[in-house]
N, C-alpha and C positions, 0 to 999 in steps of 0.2 A: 504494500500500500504506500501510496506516495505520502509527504509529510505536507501537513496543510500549512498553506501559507497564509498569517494573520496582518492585516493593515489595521493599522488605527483607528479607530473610530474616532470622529470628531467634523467637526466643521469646516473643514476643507482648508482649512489656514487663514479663518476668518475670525478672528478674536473681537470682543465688542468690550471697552472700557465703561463700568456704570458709575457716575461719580460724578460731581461738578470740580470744574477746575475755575481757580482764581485766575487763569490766565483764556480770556475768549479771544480767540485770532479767528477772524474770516478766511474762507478759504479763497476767496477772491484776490486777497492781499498776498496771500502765499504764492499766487500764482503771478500776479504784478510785480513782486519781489523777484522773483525767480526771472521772469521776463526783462526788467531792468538787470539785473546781475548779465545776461548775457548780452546784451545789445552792449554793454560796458565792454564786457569781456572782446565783441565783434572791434568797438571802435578804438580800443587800445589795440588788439593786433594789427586795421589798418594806419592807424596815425603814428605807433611808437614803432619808429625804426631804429 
């Protein structure tokens, strides 16, 4: 007989935090942040030779 092979049970690597944090960031902001960061990153590579 073959040996059974067991996977995890669980929710697929979906973990959910229940809690209030003193810290509320929009997610809009994280992505405007992120956005700015690289257009930076764009105009130093072509301006700083």
């Amino acid at each position: 007989m073959a040996d059974e092979i067991r996977m995890p049970s669980g929710m697929g690597g979906i973990v959910r935090y229940e809690g209030d944090s003193k810290i509320k960031i929009k997610p809009t902001f994280i992505i405007m942040a992120i956005v700015l960061v690289v257009v930076f990153e764009i105009l130093l590579k072509v301006f700083w030779k």
